[in-house]
Structure formats: C-alpha cells, structure tokens
C-alpha positions in Angstrom: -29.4 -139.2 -146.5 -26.0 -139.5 -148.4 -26.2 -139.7 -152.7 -24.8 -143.2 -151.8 -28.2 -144.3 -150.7 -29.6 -144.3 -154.0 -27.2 -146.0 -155.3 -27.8 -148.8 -153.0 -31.4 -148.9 -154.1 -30.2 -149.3 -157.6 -28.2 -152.4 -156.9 -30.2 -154.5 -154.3 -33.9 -153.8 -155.8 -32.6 -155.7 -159.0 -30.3 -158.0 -157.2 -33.7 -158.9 -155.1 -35.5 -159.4 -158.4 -32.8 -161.7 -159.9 -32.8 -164.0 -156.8 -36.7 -164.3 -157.0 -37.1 -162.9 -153.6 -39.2 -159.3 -155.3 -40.8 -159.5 -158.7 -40.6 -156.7 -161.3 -43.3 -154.5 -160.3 -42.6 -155.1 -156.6 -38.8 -153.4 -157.7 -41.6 -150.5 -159.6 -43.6 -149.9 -156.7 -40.9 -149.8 -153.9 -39.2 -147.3 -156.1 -42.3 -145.1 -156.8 -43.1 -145.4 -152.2 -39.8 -144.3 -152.1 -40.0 -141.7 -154.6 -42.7 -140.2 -152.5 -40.8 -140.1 -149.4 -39.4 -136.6 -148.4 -35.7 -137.2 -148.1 -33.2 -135.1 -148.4 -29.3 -135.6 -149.6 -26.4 -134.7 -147.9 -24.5 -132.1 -149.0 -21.4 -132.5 -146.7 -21.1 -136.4 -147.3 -18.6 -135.9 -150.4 -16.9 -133.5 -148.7 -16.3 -135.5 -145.5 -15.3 -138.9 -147.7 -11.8 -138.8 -147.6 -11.5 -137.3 -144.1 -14.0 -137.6 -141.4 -15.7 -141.0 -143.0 -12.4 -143.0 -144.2 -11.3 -141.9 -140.3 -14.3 -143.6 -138.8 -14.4 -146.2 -140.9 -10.4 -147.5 -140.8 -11.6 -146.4 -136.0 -14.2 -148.6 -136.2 -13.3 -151.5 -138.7 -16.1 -150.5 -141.0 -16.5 -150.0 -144.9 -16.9 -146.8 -146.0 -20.1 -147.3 -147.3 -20.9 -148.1 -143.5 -18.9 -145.4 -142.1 -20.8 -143.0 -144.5 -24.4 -143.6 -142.8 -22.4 -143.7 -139.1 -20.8 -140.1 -140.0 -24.3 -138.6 -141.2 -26.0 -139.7 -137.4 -23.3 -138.6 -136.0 -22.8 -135.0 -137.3 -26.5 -134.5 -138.0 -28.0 -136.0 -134.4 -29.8 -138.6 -136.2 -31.5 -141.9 -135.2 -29.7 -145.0 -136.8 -32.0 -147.7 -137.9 -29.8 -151.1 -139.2 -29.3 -154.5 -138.9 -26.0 -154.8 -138.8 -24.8 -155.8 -135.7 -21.3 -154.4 -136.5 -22.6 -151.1 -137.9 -25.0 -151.2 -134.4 -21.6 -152.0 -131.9 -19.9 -148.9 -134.0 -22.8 -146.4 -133.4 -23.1 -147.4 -129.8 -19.4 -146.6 -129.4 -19.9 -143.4 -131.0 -23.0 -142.4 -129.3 -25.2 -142.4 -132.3 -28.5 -143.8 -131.0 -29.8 -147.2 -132.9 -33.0 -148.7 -133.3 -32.5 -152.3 -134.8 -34.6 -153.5 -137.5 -36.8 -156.2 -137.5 -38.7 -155.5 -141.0 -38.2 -158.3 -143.5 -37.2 -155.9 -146.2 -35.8 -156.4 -149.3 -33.7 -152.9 -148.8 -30.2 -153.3 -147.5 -29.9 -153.2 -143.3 -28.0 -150.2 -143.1 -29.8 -148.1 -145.7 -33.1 -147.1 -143.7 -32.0 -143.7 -141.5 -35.0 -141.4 -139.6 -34.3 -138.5 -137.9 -34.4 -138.9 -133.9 -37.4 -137.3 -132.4 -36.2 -134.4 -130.1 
C-alpha cells in the first residue's frame, strides 16, 4: 500500500463524520479494524512519484493520487479493487486486473487494494 493511503483515511473518515454519513465512534472503530489489518507500505512509491507515477498519470489522464495505486498493481502484480470507472478503464489498459466494488463504504473507491491470488 502507498503512505498515501493513510492519508486518505485521515481525510474522508472525518469528512464522512462531518456530512453525517459515519458517527464518531464509527470513524474509532473503522480506524482500530484497520489498525488490525496486516498491510504493508510501499517503499518504492516515493521513489517512483516524479517518474514512473506522474508518467502514468499525465498516459492515462489520471491524478496522481490515482496513478499512485495503478503504479503499485502494476509493478507489484496486484489485484485492483475501485470504483472508479476511470481508474478501472486505466488498469484494464494497463493490464492491472480489477475487481469493482460494490460495498457501500464510507472509504474512498480507489483506496481498498488486495493482493491477486496466484
């Protein structure tokens, strides 16, 4: 998972919770499921950001943010779960297999990545 991805988490959980969509302690427990899931940063993804990601992103009319998760399937063989249809069209073209999402989910589409089974 890129650093990014917590980042994410840090913005929509609250942004959720100021909409009235999640309460409080729904932001407290999806944080502490999350804490207990066994996910592991990237340690390229900083690396690539100003080559490999900002190339497939400006390729494939994505943000970088976008790009970033795209990038990390790509190089690491990894199943793509999202609900963005653009983000979806952009894996397809790059062979990056995707498994669309249809959980209601307070979590943003393009955050939820799990390795392809082999």
């Amino acid at each position: 998972m890129p650093a990014l991805w917590y980042l994410e988490l840090s913005n929509v959980l609250p942004q959720a919770e100021r909409c009235g969509r999640i309460t409080a302690s729904d932001v407290a427990m999806r944080l502490d499921l999350i804490a207990e899931l066994p996910i592991s940063v990237d340690q390229e993804t900083t690396a690539r950001a100003w080559r490999e990601i900002l190339t497939m992103a400006r390729a494939e009319g994505l943000t970088t943010y976008d790009a970033t998760y795209l990038e990390l399937a790509a190089r690491r063989d990894l199943l793509l779960l999202t609900k963005d249809h653009e983000l979806a069209e952009a894996a397809n073209r790059q062979g990056v297999m995707v498994l669309p999402s249809q959980a209601k989910t307070a979590l943003p589409p393009t955050t939820k990545r799990w390795r392809r089974k082999t």
